[in-house]
C-alpha positions in Angstrom: -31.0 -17.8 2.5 -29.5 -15.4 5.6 -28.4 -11.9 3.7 -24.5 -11.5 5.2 -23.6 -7.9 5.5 -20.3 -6.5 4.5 -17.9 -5.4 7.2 -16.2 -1.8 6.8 -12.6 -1.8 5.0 -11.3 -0.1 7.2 -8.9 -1.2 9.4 -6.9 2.2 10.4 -3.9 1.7 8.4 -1.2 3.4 8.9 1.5 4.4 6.5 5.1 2.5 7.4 8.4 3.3 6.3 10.0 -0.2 5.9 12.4 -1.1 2.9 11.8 -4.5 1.6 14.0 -6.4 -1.7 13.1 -5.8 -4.6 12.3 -9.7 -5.0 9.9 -9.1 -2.1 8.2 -6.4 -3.9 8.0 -8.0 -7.2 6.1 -11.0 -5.6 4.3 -9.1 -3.7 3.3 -7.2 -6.7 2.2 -10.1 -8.8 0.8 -12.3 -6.4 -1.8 -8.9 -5.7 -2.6 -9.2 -8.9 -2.9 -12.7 -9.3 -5.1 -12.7 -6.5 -7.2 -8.9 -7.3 -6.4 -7.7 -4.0 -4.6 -4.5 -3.7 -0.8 -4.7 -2.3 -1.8 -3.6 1.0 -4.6 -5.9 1.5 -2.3 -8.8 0.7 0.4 -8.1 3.4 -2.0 -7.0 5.6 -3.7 -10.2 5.2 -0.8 -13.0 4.7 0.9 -11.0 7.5 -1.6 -11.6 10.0 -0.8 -15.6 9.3 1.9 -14.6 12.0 -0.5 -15.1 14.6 -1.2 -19.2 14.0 2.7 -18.7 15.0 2.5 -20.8 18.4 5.9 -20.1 20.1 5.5 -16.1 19.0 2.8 -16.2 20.7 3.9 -18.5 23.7 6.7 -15.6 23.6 3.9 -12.9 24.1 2.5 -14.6 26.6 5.9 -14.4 29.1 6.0 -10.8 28.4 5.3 -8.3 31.0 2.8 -6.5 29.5 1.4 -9.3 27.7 -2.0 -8.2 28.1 -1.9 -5.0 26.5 0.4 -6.6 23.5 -2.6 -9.6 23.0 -4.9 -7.2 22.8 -3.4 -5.1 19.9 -2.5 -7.9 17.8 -5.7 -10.0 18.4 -7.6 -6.3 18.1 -9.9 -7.0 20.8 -11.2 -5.0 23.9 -8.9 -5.2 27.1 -11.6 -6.9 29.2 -12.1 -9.7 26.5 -11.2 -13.0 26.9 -8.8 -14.4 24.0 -9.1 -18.1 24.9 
């Protein structure tokens, strides 16, 4: 049996000042604790589901800096390759 390690929480998070529904908030709320994840770690984590978005990121692609956006949201080192 291989011994898997656990990877560091953190993922420097940053506070954001965004005003959501209360609706929003209220599913967000139960569905964290449905699931035992804190509120944070559930948007952080549903919200990266934006990325299996292929014309947002066909749209990142025909931006001029594309580069330097791919490589924030795919959190990777400049010289990387994505593919």
């Amino acid at each position: 049996m291989e011994i898997r390690f656990i990877e560091p929480k953190n993922k420097r998070a940053e506070k954001v000042g965004w005003k959501i529904s209360e609706r929003t908030r209220s599913i967000v709320k139960y569905y964290a604790e449905y699931t035992e994840f804190t509120e944070d770690e559930l948007v952080d984590e549903f919200l990266l589901n934006i990325l299996n978005d292929k014309k947002f990121l066909k749209w990142v692609e025909s931006k001029r800096y594309n580069k330097r956006i791919l490589t924030q949201i795919f959190d990777i080192e400049e010289d990387e390759d994505i593919g």
